[in-house]
C-alpha positions in Angstrom: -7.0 294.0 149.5 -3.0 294.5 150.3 -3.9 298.3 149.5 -6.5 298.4 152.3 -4.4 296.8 154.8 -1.6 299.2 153.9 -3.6 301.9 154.3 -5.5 301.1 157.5 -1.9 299.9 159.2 -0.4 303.6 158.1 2.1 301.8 155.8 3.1 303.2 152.2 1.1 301.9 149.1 2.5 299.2 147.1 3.0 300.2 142.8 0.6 297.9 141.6 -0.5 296.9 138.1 -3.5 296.1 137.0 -4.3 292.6 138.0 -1.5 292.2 140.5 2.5 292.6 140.4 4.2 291.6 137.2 7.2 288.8 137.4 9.7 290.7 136.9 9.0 293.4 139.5 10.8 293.4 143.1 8.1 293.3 146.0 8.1 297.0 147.6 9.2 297.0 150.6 6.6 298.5 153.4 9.0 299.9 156.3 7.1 302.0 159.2 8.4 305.3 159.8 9.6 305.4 163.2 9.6 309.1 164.8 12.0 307.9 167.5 14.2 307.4 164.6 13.7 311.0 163.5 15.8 312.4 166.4 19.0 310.7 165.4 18.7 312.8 162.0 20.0 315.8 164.1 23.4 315.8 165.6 23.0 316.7 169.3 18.6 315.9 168.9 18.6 312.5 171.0 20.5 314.5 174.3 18.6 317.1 173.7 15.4 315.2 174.2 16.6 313.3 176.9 17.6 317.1 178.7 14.1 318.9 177.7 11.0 317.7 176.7 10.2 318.9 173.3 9.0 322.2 173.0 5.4 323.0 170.6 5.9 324.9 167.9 4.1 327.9 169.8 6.5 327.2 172.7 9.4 327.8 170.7 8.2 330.8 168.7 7.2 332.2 172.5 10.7 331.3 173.6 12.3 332.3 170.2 10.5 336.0 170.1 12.0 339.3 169.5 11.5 341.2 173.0 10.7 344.8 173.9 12.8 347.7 175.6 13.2 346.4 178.9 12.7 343.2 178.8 16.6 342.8 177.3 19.4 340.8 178.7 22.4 343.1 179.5 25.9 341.0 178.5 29.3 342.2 178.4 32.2 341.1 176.2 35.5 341.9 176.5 39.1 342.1 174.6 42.2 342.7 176.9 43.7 344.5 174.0 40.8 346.8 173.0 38.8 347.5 176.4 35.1 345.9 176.5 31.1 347.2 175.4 27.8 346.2 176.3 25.3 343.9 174.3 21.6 344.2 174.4 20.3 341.5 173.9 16.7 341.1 172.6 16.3 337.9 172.4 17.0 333.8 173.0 18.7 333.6 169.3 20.5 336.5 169.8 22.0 335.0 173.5 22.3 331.9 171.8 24.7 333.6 169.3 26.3 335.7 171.5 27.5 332.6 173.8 27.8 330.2 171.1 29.3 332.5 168.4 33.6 332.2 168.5 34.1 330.2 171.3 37.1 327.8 169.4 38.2 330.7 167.1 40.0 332.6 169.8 41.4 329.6 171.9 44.9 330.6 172.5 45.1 333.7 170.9 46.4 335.9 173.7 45.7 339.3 173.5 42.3 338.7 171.1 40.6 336.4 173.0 37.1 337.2 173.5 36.5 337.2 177.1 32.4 337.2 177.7 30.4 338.0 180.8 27.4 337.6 181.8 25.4 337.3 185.4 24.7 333.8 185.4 22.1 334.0 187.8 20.5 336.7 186.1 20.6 335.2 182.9 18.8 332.1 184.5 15.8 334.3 185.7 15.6 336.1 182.6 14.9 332.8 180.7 12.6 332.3 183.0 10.7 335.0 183.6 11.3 336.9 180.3 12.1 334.5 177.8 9.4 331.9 179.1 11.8 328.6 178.5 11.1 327.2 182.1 12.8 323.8 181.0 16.0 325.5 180.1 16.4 328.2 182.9 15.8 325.1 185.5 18.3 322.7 183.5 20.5 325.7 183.9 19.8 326.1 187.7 20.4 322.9 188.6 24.0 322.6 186.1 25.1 326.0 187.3 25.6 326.1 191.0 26.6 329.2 193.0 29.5 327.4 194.6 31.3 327.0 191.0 33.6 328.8 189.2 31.8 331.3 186.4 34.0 329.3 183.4 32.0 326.2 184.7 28.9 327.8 185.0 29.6 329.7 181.9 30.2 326.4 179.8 27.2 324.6 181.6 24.7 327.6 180.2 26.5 327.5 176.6 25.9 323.6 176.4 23.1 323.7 177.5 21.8 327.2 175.5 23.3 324.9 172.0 20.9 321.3 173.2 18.2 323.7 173.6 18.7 325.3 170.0 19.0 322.0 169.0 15.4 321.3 169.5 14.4 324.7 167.8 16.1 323.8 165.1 15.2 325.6 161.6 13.2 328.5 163.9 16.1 330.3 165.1 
């Protein structure tokens, strides 16, 4: 009878000898997962959640995609000591590297630092129109205004862009 309750409540099945527990034996205990409990497992999962719902798992592989010619995001770096190039990027992972990728390596290294641009506002419409994350390009519209300096609006999209990957998590 314990075995049927177990099972109809969703709770873990007891060990059980024939004809009951023996003396000796420590009572299992029958703890409930909890899924709330699940996003404390991930460093950075509970803000996340509380930022953007969770995305499917056919949301994020839409989101996550490798993209076509033309449908690229256009991003610049630059090194005052060595000039600066162009990145095509083809992808969400592949911004999320680019903006996430090095940022405390070249704190305060002068003439290495990696300086990197992007158009804020058109990075915002291209995760919206191109990418498909409509959670994330409005979390990003509404942490980046116009009126602010691009380093703010800069480190808004990059916290944001990491939260977001967050909920991903193994897919990119």
């Amino acid at each position: 009878m314990i075995a049927e309750e177990e099972r109809a409540e969703g709770l873990p099945l007891r060990e059980e000898a024939e004809g009951g527990t023996s003396e000796g034996a420590a009572p299992a205990e029958n703890v409930p997962v909890d899924d709330a409990g699940a996003e404390d497992e991930v460093p950075g999962m509970a803000e996340a959640c509380r930022r953007f719902p969770m995305p499917t798992e056919e949301e994020a592989a839409h989101a996550l995609r490798e993209l076509s010619w033309g449908e690229q995001f256009v991003a610049s770096r630059m090194f005052p000591s060595k000039g600066g190039t162009d990145l095509y990027l083809y992808s969400l992972r592949s911004a999320a590297l680019f903006l996430l990728d090095g940022d405390r390596a070249h704190i305060g290294k002068g003439s290495d630092q990696e300086i990197k641009l992007i158009d804020v506002d058109g990075f915002v419409s291209w995760v919206r129109d191109v990418v498909g994350d409509g959670p994330l390009a409005d979390a990003m519209d509404e942490d980046c205004p116009p009126d602010d300096p691009y380093h703010d609006r800069l480190q808004a999209v990059q916290r944001l862009i990491d939260l977001r990957m967050v909920q991903y998590g193994g897919l990119w």
